[in-house]
HTML snippet that shows the backbone in 3Dmol.js (N, CA, C, O; Angstrom):
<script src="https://3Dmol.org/build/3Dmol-min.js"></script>
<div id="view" style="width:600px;height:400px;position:relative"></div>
<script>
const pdb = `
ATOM      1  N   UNK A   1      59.736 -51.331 195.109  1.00  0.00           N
ATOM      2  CA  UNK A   1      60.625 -51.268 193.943  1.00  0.00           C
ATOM      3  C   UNK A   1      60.293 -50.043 193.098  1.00  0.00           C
ATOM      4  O   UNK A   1      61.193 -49.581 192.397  1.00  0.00           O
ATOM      5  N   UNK A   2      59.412 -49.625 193.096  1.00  0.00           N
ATOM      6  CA  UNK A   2      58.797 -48.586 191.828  1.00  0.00           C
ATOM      7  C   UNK A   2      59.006 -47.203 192.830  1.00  0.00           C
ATOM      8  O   UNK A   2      59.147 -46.244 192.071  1.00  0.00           O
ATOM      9  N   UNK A   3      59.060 -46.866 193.919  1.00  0.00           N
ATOM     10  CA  UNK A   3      59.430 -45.663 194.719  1.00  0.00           C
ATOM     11  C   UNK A   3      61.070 -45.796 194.366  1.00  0.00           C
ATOM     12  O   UNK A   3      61.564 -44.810 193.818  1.00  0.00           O
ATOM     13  N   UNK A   4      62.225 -47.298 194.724  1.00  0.00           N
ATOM     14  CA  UNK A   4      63.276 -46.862 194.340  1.00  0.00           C
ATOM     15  C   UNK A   4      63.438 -46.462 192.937  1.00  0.00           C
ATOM     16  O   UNK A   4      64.374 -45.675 192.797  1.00  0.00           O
ATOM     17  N   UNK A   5      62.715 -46.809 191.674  1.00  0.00           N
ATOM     18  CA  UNK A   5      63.019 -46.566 190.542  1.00  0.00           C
ATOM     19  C   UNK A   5      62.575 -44.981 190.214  1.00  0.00           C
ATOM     20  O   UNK A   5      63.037 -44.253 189.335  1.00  0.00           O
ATOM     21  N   UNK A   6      61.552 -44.685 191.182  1.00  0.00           N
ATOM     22  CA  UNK A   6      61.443 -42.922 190.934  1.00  0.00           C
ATOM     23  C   UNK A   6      61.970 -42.356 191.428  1.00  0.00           C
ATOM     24  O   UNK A   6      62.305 -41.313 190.866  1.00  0.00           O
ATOM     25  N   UNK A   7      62.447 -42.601 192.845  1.00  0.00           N
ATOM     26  CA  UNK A   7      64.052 -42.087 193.164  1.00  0.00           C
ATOM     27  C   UNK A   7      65.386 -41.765 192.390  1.00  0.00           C
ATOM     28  O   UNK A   7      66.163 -40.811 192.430  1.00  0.00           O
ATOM     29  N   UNK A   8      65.340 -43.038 191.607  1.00  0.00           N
ATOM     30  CA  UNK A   8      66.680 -43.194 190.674  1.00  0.00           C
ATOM     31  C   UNK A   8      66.847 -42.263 189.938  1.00  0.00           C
ATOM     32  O   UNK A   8      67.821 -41.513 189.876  1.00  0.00           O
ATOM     33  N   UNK A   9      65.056 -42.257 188.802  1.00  0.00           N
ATOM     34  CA  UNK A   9      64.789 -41.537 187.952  1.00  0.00           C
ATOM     35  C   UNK A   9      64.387 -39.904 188.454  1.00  0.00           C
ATOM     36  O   UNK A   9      63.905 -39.429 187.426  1.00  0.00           O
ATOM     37  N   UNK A  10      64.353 -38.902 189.443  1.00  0.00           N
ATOM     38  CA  UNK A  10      64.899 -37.916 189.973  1.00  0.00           C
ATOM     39  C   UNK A  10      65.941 -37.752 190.026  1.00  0.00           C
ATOM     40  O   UNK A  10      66.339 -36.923 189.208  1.00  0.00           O
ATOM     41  N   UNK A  11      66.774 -38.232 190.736  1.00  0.00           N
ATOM     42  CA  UNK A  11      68.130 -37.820 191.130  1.00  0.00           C
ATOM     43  C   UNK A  11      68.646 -37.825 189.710  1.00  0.00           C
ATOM     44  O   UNK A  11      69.009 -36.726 189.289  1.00  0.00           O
ATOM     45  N   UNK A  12      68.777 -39.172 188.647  1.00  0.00           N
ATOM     46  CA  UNK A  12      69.019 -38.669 187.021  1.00  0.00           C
ATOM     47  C   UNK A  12      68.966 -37.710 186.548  1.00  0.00           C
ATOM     48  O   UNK A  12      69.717 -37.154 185.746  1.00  0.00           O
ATOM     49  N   UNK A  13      67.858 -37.356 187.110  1.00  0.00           N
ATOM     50  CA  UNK A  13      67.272 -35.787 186.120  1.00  0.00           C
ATOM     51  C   UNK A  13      67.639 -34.059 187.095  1.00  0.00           C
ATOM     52  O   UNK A  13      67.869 -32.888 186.793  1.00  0.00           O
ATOM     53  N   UNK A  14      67.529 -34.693 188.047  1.00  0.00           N
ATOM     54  CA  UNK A  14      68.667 -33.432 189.281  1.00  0.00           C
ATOM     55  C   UNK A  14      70.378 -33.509 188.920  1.00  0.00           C
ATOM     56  O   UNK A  14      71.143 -32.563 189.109  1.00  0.00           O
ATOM     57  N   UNK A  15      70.750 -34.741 188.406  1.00  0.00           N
ATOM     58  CA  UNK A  15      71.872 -34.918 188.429  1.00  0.00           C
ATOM     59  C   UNK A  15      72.841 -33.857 186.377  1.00  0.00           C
ATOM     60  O   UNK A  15      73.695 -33.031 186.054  1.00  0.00           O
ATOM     61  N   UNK A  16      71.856 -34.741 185.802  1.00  0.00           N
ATOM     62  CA  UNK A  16      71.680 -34.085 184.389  1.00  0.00           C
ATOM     63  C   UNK A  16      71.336 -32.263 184.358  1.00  0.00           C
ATOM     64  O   UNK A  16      71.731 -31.541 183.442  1.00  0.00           O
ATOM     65  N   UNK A  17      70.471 -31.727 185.647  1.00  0.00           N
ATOM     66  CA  UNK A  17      70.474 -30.775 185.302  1.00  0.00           C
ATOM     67  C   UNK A  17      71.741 -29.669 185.769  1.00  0.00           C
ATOM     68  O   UNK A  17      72.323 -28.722 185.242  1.00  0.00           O
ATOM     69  N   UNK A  18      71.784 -30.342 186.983  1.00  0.00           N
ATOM     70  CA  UNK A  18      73.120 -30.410 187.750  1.00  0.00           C
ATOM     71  C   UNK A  18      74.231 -29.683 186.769  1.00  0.00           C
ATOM     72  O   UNK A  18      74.685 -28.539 186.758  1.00  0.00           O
ATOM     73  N   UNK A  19      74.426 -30.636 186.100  1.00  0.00           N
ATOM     74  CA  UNK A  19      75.777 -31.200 184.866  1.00  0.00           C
ATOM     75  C   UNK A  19      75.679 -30.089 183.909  1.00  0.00           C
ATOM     76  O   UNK A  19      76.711 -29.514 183.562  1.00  0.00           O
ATOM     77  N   UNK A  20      73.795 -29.508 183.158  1.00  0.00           N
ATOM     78  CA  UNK A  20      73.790 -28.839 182.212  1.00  0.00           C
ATOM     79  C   UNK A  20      74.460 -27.184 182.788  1.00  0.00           C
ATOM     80  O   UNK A  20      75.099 -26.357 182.139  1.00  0.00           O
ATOM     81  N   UNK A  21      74.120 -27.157 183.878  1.00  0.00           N
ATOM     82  CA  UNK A  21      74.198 -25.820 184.577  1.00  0.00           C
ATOM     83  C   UNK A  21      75.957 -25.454 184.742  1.00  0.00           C
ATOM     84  O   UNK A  21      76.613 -24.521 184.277  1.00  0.00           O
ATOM     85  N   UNK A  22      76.298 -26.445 185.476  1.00  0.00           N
ATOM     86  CA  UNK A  22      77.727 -26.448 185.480  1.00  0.00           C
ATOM     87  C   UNK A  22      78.534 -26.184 184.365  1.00  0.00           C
ATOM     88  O   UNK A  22      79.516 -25.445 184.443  1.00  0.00           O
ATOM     89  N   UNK A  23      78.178 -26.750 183.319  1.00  0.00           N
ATOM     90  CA  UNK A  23      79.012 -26.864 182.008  1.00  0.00           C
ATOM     91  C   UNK A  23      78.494 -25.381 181.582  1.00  0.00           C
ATOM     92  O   UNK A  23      79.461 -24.735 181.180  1.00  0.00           O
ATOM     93  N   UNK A  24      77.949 -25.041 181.562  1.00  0.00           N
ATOM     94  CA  UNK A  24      77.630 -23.142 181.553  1.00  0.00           C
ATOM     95  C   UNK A  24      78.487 -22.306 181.788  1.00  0.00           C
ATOM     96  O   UNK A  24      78.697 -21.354 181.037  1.00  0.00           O
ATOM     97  N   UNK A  25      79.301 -22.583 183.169  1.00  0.00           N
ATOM     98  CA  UNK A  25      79.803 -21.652 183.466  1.00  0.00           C
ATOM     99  C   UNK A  25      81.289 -21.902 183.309  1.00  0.00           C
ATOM    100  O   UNK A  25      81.730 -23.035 183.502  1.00  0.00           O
ATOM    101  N   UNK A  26      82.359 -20.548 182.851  1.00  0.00           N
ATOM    102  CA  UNK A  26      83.702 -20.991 182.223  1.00  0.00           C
ATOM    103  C   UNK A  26      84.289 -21.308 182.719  1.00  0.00           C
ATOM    104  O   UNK A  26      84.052 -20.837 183.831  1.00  0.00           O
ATOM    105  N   UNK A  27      85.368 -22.112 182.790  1.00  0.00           N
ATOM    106  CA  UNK A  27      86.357 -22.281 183.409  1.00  0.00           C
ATOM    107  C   UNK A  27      87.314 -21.415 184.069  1.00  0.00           C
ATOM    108  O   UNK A  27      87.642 -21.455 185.255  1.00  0.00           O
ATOM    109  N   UNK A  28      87.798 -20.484 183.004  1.00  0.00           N
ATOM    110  CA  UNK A  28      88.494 -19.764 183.799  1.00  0.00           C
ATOM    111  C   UNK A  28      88.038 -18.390 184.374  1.00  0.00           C
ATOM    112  O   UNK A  28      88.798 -17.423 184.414  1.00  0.00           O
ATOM    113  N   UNK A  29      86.550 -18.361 184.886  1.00  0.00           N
ATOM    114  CA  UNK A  29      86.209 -17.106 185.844  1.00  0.00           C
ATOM    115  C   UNK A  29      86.023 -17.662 187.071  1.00  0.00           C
ATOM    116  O   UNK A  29      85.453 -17.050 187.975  1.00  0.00           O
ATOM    117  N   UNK A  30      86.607 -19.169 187.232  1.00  0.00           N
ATOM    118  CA  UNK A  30      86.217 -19.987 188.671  1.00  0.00           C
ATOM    119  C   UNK A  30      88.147 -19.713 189.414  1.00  0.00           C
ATOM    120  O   UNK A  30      88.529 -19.527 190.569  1.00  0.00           O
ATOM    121  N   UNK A  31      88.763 -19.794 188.358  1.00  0.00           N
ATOM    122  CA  UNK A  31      90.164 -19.491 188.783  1.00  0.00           C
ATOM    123  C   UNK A  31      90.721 -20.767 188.979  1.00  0.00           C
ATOM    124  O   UNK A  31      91.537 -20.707 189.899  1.00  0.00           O
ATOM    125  N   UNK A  32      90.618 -22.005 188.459  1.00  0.00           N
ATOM    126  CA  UNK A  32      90.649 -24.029 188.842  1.00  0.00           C
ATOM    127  C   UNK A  32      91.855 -23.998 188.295  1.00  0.00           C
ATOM    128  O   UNK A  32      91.921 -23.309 187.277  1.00  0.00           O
ATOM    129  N   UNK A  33      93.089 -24.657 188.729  1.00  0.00           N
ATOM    130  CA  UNK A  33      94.069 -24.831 188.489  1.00  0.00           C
ATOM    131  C   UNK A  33      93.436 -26.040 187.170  1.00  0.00           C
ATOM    132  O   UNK A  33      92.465 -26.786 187.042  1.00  0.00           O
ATOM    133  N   UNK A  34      94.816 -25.610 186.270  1.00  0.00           N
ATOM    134  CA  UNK A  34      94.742 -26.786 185.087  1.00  0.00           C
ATOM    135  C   UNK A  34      94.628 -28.345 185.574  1.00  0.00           C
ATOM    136  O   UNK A  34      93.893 -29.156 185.010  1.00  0.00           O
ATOM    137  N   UNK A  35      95.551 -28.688 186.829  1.00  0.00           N
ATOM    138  CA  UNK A  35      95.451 -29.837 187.366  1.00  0.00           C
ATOM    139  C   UNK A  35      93.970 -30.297 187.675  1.00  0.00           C
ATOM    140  O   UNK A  35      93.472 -31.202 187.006  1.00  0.00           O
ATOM    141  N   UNK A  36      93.402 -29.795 188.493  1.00  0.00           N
ATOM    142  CA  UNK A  36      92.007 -29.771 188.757  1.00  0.00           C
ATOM    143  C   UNK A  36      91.486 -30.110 188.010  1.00  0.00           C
ATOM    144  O   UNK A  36      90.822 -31.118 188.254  1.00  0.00           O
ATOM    145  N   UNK A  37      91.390 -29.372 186.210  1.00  0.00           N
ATOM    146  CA  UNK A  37      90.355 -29.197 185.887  1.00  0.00           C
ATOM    147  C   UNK A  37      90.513 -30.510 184.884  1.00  0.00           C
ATOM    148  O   UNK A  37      89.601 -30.857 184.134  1.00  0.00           O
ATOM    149  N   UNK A  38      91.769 -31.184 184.968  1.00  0.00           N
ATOM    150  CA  UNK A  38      91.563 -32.403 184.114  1.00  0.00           C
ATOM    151  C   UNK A  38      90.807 -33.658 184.692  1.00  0.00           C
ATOM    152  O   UNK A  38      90.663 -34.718 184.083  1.00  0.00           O
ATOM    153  N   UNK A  39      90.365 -33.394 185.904  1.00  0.00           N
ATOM    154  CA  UNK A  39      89.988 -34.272 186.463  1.00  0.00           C
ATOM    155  C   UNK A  39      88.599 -34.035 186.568  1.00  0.00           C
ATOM    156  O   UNK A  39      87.877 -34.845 187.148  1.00  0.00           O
TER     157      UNK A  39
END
`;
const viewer = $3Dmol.createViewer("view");
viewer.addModel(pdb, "pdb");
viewer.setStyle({}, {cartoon: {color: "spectrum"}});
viewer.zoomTo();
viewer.render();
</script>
């Protein structure tokens, strides 16, 4: 149980950094249709 909960708690924190990195970069120098990007 405590290997899946440090699993969990990685991927959280890969996932969060994931997310911070992404949100960095603009939208429109990726070229994402408006449709896309509401989703």
């Amino acid at each position: 149980v405590i290997k899946r909960e440090e699993l969990i708690n990685r991927f959280q924190k890969v996932n969060d950094q994931l997310e911070q990195a992404l949100s960095a970069i603009p939208y429109d120098k990726l070229d994402i249709s408006d449709e896309v990007r509401e989703q």
